[in-house]
C-alpha atoms as a printed R data frame, in Angstrom:
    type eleno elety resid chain resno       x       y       z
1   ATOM     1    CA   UNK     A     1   5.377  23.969  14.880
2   ATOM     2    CA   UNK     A     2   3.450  20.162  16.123
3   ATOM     3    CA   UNK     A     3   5.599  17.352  14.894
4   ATOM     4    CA   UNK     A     4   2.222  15.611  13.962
5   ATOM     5    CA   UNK     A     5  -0.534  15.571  10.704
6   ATOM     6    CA   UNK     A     6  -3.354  13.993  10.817
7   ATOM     7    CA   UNK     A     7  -5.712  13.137   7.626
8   ATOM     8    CA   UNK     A     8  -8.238  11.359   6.566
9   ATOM     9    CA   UNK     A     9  -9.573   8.343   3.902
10  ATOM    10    CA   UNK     A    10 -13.164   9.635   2.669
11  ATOM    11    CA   UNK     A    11 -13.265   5.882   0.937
12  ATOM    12    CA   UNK     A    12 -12.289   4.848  -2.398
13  ATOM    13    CA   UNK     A    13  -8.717   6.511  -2.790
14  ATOM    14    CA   UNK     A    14  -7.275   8.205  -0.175
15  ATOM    15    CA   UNK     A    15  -3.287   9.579  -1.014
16  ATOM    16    CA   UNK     A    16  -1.802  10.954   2.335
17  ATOM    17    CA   UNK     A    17   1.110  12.767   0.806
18  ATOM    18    CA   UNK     A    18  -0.532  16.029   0.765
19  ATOM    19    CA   UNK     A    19  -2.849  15.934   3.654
20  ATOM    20    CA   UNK     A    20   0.735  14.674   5.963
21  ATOM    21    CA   UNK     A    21   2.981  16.455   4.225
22  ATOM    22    CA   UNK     A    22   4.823  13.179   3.851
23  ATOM    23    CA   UNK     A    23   8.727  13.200   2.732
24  ATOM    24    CA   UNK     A    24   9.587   9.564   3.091
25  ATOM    25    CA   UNK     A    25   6.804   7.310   1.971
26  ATOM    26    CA   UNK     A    26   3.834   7.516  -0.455
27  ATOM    27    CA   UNK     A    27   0.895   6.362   1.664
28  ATOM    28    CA   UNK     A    28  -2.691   5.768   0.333
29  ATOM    29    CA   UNK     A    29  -6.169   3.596   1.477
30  ATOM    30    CA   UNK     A    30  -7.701   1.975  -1.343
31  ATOM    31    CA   UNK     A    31 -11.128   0.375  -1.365
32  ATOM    32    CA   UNK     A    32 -12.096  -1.489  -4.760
33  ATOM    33    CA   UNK     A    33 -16.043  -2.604  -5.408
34  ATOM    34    CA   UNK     A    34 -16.717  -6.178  -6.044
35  ATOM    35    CA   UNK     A    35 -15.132  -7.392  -9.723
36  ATOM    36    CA   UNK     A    36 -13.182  -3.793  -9.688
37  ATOM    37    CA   UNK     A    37  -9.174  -3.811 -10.411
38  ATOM    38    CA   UNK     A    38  -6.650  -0.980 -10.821
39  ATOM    39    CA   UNK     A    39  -7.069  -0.357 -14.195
40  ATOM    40    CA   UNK     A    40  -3.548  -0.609 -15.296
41  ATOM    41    CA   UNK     A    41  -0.021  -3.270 -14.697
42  ATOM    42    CA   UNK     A    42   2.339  -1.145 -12.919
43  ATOM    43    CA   UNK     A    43   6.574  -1.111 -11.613
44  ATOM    44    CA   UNK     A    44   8.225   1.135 -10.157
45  ATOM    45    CA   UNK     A    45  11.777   2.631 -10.520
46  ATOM    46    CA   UNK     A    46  12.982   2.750  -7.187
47  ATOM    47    CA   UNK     A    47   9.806   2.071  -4.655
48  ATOM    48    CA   UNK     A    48   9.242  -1.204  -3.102
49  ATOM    49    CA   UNK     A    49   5.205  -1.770  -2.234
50  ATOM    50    CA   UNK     A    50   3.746  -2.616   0.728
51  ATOM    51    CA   UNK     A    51  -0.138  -3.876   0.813
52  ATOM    52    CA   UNK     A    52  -1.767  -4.862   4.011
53  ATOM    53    CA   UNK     A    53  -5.152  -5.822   3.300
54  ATOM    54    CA   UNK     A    54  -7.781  -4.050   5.592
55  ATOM    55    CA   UNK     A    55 -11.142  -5.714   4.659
56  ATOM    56    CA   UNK     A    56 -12.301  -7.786   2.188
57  ATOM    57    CA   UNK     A    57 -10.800 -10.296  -0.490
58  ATOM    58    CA   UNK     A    58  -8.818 -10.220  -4.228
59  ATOM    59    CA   UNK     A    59  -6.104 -11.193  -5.733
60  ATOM    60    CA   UNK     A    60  -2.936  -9.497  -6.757
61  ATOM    61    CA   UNK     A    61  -1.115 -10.371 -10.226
62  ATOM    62    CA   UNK     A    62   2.779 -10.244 -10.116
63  ATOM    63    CA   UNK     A    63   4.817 -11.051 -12.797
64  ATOM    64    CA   UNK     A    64   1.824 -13.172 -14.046
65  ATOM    65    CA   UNK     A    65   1.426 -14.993 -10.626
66  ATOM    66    CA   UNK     A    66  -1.993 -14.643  -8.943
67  ATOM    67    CA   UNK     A    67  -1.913 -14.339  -4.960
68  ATOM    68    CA   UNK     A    68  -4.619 -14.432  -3.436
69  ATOM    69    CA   UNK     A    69  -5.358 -11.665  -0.480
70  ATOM    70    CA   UNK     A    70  -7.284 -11.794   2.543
71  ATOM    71    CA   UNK     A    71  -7.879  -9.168   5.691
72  ATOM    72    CA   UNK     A    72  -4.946  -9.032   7.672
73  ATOM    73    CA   UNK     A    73  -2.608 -10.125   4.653
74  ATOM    74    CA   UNK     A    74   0.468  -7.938   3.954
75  ATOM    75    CA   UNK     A    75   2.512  -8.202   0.694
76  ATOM    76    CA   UNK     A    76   5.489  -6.913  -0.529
77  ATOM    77    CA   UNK     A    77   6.378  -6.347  -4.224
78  ATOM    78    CA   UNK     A    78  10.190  -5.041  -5.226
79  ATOM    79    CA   UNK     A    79  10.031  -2.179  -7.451
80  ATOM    80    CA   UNK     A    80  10.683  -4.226 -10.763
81  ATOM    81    CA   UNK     A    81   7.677  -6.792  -9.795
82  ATOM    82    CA   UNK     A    82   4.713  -5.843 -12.031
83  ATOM    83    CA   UNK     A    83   1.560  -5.548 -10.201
84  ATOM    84    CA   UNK     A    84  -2.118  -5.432 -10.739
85  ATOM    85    CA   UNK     A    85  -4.446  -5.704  -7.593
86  ATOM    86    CA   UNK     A    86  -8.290  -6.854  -8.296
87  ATOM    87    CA   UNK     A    87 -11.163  -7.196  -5.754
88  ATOM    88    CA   UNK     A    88 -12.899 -10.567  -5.427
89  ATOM    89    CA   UNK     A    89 -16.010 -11.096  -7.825
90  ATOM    90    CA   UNK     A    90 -18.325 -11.022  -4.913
91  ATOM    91    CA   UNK     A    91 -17.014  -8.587  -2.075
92  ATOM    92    CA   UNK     A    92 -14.643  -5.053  -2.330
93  ATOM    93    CA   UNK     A    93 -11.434  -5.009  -1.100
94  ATOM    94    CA   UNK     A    94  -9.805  -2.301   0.938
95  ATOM    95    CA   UNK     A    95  -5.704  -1.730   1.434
96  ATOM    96    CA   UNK     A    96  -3.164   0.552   2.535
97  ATOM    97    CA   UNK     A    97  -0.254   1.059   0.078
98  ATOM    98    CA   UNK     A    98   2.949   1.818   1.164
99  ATOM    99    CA   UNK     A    99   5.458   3.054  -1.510
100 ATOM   100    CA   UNK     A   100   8.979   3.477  -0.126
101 ATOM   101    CA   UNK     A   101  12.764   3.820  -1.541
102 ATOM   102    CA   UNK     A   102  13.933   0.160  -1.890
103 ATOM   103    CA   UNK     A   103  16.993  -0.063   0.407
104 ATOM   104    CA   UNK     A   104  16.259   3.374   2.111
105 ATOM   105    CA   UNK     A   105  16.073   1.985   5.641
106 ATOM   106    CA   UNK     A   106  18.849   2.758   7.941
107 ATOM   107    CA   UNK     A   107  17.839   1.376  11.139
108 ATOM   108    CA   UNK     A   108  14.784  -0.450  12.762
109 ATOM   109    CA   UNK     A   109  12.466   0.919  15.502
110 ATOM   110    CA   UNK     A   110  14.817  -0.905  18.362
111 ATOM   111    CA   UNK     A   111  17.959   0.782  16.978
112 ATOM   112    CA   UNK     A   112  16.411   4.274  15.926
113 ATOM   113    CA   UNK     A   113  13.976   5.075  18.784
114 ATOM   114    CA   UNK     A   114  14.966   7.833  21.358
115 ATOM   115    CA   UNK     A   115  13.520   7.157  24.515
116 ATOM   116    CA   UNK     A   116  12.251   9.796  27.123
């Protein structure tokens, strides 16, 4: 058995769960036209978010703040933060998500890496 997946974003939403067979993290790309949004407020329960903005421009609402996001932003939002993510009026916007356990991480790469 490899100890590797690899997968693909085709554009627009890409979830890597399934394609990765992922059992720690949700993963997904995300590309939203100009003057798109997620069409809904969201939290979580347990999973902390993770955006790192790939291309493009928006804004993210949290708890009623706006942020504005750039390329080569990343944001975090605790589970309870809610969270709507909109693409600038004039150019798309394209993101990796990264859902993970709040509190789930035991060690960092310099403390968990094997080497050799």
């Amino acid at each position: 058995m490899k100890n590797y997946e690899i997968g693909h974003s085709n554009g627009g939403r890409t979830e890597f769960h399934n394609q990765l067979g992922l059992t720690g993290a949700e993963v997904s790309i995300n590309t939203l036209s100009a003057g798109a949004s997620v069409p809904f407020i969201h939290s979580h329960k347990e999973n902390e978010e993770i955006y790192i903005i790939m291309d493009g421009s928006g804004i993210v609402i949290v708890d009623g703040e706006k942020i504005a996001l750039t390329k080569g932003d990343v944001l975090r939002v605790s589970p309870n933060g809610k969270r709507q993510i909109f693409a600038s009026e004039n150019e798309s916007i394209t993101y990796a998500c990264i859902q993970v356990q709040a509190n789930s991480l035991k060690e960092f790469t310099e403390n968990d890496a094997i080497i050799g």
